[in-house]
C-alpha positions as CSV (number, residue, x, y, z in Angstrom):
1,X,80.9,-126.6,69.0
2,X,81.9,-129.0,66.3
3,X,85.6,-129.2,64.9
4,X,86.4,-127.1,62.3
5,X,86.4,-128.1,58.8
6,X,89.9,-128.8,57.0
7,X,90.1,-128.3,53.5
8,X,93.4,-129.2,52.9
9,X,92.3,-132.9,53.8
10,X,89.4,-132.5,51.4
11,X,92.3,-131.6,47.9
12,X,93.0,-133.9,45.5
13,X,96.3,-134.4,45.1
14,X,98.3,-134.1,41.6
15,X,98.2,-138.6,40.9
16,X,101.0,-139.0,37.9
17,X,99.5,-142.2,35.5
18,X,101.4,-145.4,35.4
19,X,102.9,-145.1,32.1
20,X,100.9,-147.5,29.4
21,X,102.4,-150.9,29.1
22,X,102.4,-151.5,25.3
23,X,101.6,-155.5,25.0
24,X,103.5,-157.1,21.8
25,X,101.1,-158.5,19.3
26,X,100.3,-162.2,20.1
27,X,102.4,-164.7,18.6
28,X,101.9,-168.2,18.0
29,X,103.0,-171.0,19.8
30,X,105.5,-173.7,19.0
31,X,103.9,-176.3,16.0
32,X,100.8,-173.6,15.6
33,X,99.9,-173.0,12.2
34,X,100.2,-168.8,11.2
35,X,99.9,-166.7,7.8
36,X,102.6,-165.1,7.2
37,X,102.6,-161.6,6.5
38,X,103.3,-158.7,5.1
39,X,100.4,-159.6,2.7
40,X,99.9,-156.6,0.0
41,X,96.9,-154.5,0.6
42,X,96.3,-154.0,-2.8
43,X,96.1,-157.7,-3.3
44,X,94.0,-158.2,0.2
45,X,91.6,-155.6,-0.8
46,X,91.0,-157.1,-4.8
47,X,90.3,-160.2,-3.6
48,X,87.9,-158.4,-0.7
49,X,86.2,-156.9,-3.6
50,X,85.4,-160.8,-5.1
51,X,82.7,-162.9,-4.0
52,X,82.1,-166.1,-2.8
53,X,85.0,-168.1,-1.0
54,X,87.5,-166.0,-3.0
55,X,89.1,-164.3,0.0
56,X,89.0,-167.8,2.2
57,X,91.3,-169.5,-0.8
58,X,93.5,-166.4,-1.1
59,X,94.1,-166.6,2.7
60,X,94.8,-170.5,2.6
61,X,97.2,-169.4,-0.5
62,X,99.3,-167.2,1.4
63,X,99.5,-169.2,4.6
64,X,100.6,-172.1,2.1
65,X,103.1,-169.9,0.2
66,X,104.2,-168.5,4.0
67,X,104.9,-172.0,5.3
68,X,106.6,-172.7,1.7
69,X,108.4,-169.6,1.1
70,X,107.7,-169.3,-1.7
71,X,105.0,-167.6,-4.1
72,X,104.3,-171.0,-6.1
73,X,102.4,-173.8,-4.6
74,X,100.9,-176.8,-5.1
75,X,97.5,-177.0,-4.5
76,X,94.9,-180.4,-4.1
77,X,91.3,-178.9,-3.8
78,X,90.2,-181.9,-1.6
79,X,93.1,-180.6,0.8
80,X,91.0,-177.9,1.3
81,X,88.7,-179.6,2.8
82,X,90.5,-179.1,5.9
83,X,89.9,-175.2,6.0
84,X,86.2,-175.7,5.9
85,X,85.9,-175.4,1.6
86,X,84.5,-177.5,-0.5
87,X,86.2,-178.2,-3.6
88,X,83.9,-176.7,-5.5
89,X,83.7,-173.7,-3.9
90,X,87.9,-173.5,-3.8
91,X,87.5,-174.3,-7.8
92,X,85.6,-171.3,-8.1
93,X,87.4,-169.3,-5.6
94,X,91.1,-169.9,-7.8
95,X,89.1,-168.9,-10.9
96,X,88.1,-165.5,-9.6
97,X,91.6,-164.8,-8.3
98,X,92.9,-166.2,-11.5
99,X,90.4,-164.0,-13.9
100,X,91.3,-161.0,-11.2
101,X,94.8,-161.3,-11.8
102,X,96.3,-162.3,-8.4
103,X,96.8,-165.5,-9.6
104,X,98.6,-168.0,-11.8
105,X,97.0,-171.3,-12.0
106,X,98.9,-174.4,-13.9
107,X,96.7,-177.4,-14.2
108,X,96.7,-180.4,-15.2
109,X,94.6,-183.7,-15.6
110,X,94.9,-185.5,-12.5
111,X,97.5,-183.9,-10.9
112,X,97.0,-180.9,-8.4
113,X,97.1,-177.3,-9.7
114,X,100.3,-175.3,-9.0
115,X,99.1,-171.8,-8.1
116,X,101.9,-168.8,-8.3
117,X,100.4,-165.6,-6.4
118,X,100.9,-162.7,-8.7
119,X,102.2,-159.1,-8.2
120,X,104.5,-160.1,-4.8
121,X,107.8,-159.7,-3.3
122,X,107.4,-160.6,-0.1
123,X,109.0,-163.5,0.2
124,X,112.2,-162.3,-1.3
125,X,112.2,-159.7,0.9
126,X,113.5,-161.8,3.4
127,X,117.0,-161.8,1.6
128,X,117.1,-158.5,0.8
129,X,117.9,-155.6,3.9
């Protein structure tokens, strides 16, 4: 006769989970570029809401200002170039935010614009607690 058949080897067994590792957000590296942040939703989602290249030169504005710290900067539109707009399409892109109201544009003839982003604190914040 065969041997008998033990259950007991047959139960699973209570298995306790590893607790979840959280991972920290990735960070950039030493002489990276990186947009700053907190960017206001409100502002994010108006200029989501405009077409065109809008939200590309409202992201290029903020990582400016971020590197700057500060909410005014001066903008070339051939330096945009280098973020993959034309300067046509960054003219028209700081004229929606500017007829939205999320920006300030000073220009003048034959010097770059200086740009202020409109309805933020954020980089005050950094003084305050």
């Amino acid at each position: 006769m065969s041997a008998p058949f033990d259950l007991e080897a047959l139960r699973v067994r209570a298995v306790t989970a590893a607790p979840a590792t959280k991972e920290p957000p990735p960070r950039h590296g030493p002489g990276e570029l990186f947009l700053k942040g907190p960017i206001p939703w409100n502002w994010m989602a108006a200029a989501l809401s405009l077409s065109g290249k809008t939200l590309h030169v409202g992201v290029v504005l903020w990582h400016l200002a971020g590197m700057k710290k500060s909410a005014e900067v001066s903008l070339s539109l051939k330096s945009l170039e280098r973020y993959g707009l034309s300067r046509w399409a960054a003219a028209r892109g700081l004229q929606s935010l500017e007829d939205q109201g999320l920006a300030l544009l000073d220009r003048g003839r034959g010097r770059k614009a200086r740009v202020t982003l409109v309805g933020t604190t954020t980089f005050n914040s950094e003084e305050s607690p």
